[in-house]
C-alpha positions, 0 to 999 in steps of 0.5 A: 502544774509544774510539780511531779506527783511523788510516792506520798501523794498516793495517799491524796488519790482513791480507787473510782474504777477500771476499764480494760486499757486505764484505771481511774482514781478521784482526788480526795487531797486539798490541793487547788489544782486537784480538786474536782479531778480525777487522773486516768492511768495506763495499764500494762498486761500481765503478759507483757513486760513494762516495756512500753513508756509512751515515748516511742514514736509512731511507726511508719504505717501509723504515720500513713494513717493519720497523715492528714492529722501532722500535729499526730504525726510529729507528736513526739511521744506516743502519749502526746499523740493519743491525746491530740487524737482526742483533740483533732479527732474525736472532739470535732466529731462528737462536739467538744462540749461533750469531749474532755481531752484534759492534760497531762501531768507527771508522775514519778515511778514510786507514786504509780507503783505506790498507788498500784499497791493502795489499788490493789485490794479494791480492784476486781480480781480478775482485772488484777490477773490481767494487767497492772498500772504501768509504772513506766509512764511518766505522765497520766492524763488529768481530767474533770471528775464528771461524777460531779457537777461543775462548780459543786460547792461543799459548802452547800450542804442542801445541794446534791449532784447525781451523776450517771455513767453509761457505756453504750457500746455499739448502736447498729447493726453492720450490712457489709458485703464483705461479712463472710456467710459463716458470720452472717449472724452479725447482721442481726444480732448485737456484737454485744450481746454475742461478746456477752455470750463470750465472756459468760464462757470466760467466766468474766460475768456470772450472768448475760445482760439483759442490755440492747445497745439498739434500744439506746440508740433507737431515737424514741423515749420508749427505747431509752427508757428500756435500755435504762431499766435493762441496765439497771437490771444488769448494770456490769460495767455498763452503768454506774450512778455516783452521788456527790461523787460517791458510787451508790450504784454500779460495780466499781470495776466491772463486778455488778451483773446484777442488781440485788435487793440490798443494792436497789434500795441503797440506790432508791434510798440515795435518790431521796436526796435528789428526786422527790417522789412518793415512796418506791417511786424515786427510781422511776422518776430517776429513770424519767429524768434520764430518759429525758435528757438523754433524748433532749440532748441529741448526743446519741445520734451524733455518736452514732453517725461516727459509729458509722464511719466503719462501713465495711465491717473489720472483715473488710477493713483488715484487707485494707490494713494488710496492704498498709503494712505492705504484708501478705493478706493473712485472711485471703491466705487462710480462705485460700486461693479459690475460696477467696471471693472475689468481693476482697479483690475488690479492696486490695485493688483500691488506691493506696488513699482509699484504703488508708481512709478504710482503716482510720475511719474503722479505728475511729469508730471503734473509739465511739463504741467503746467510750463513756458517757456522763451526764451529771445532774442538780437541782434548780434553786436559783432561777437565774443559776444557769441558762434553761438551755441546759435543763430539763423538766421532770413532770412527775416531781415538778422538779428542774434539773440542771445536766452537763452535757486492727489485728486485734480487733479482727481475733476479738471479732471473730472469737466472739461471732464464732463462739455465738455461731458455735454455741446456736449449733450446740443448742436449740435456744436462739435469740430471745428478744433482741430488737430487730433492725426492722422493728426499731425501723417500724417503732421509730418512724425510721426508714431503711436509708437512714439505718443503712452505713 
């Protein structure tokens, strides 16, 4: 795959979705090398000028950090060693038979900015206002089209591949010591569902969603299955179904808060293909089917133990951080002097080693809560098609399916649990249904020592 992606190939790639840092874009040419993929470009804010082309190297203190990685280190661009870091560290912490770190390929700058112009009326306005393709990479990551099941053939036009896209987000609640009081609230409510609360504010939703990453993660089918039906209430960005992989449910950059009358049964009428069941009763059997698999996999719980790995909280891993980069605290500066408990001492005290593990672990972490999750389905024809290791029996349908298995983060933080303190003193209105760390202990069976970091 020698070749460079020219201007006129844009024509070749249409518009799937966007998240806050990349855009996607699915092939719909007829090369060989194309098919079944789909490319993951970079964007730039507005804000900031194209000045960023991946070949920087690390500097020194990101060096410190991922030391104990020297393929990271000795990387010669940027780009090369956000894709090692996928590589040699995400793949051996979440199984790499459910990480795709896929490969580069090279593009030239009249094919991203001539796929920048083809995108720009099907993205959500308001990712437009903030960022834009960078058209100064020359490379952009090519990776498997999990909205389809491998070695989906056309010619089988019986045959139907249902995909289904998950944002998690994150599956616990922090008990670090180093919360400051003010912020207590962390510890019992989602940072979900108070970013929610934040981007309501904002104007970035219309709605708040009625999702509880708790529930996902609670290790019971009944948590599953309500985290499901809560996404399917208020999708957001959080959840999206492709058939054959065509979107049929979900926005494609964010835009759907809610799901609509029109929208359900478009949905309910593409899961005809897939699911058989009585009529209004393909999404439950939808719901079932991914309920099921979801917790035969084990994914979860695998993803929640590098969840974990931030221990302390981003209120105690910006200390760490501070004394990597050899500056003055600015968050003991702004507690001030006194103020200051004595708990941060604590961290800055810590050997050099101790500190640099804090703040990788706490940065790799921030990588599980904010990943992507495909689970791609079709239906069993052929008994001896694949290994019934990877399937799952839907009772209701008698059916088999086949499934494929450091100072921004601390602003981010602190502007969204101060916005959710401020807007409980302003009203009378608390939480309102959010699952307690103490009631999915006593639903599932969990003790205290196992939820604890």
């Amino acid at each position: 795959m020698g070749a460079i992606l020219q201007g006129k190939d844009a024509e070749e790639w249409t518009y799937r979705g966007e998240g806050a840092v990349n855009l996607v874009l699915a092939y719909c040419g007829s090369s060989p090398h194309f098919v079944g993929k789909v490319l993951r470009i970079q964007k730039v804010p507005n804000d900031r000028p194209e000045c960023e082309n991946g070949h920087s190297a690390l500097v020194n203190h990101e060096s410190s950090l991922w030391g104990k990685f020297e393929c990271i280190v000795s990387a010669p661009t940027r780009e090369i060693a956000e894709h090692i870091y996928v590589q040699k560290v995400m793949c051996p912490l979440l199984g790499s038979e459910h990480v795709d770190a896929g490969i580069h390929v090279l593009v030239s700058r009249e094919f991203l900015e001539a796929v920048d112009n083809k995108v720009l009326c099907q993205r959500p306005s308001w990712r437009v206002d903030a960022a834009r393709i960078n058209s100064l990479h020359d490379s952009v990551l090519l990776i498997s089209d999990h909205s389809v099941f491998p070695h989906f053939s056309d010619s089988l036009k019986e045959d139907f591949c249902v995909s289904v896209e998950i944002k998690p987000k994150g599956g616990f609640l922090p008990t670090s010591e180093f919360i400051a009081e003010g912020n207590a609230v962390k510890k019992r409510i989602t940072r979900f569902k108070m970013h929610q609360a934040l981007k309501l504010h904002r104007g970035k939703i219309s709605q708040i969603s009625q999702y509880h990453p708790l529930d996902l993660f609670s290790g019971s089918k009944d948590g599953i299955r309500k985290a499901i039906e809560t996404l399917f209430i208020t999708p957001q960005n959080n959840f999206r179904v492709f058939l054959n992989g065509s979107i049929i449910f979900g926005g494609m950059g964010g835009t759907a808060d809610s799901t609509s009358s029109t929208a359900a049964q478009s949905f309910h009428d593409g899961l005809k293909h897939v699911i058989s069941a009585k009529d209004g009763m393909h999404i439950k059997g939808f719901v079932d089917l991914l309920t099921e698999t979801i917790f035969k996999s084990g994914l979860l719980n695998r993803l929640l133990e590098v969840q974990k790995l931030d221990a302390i909280d981003i209120e105690g891993a910006i200390h760490s951080y501070y004394d990597i980069i050899s500056q003055p605290c600015v968050v003991c500066r702004q507690i001030g002097g006194k103020k200051s408990p004595a708990r941060y001492s604590s961290i800055h005290s810590m050997q050099r080693d101790d500190k640099v593990r804090i703040v990788r672990d706490y940065l790799i972490s921030a990588t599980a809560k904010d990943l992507s999750m495909m689970i791609s389905f079709k239906s069993k024809i052929n008994m001896e098609e694949e290994s019934l290791h990877h399937a799952v029996f839907l009772e209701s349908s008698k059916q088999t399916f086949y499934y494929k298995k450091m100072e921004y983060y601390y602003e981010l933080d602190q502007q969204i649990v101060n916005y959710y303190v401020q807007m409980l003193k302003d009203t009378d209105v608390l939480d309102c249904g959010e699952p307690t760390q103490e009631s999915l202990n006593t639903s599932t069976g969990i003790d205290n020592g196992e939820m604890a970091n």
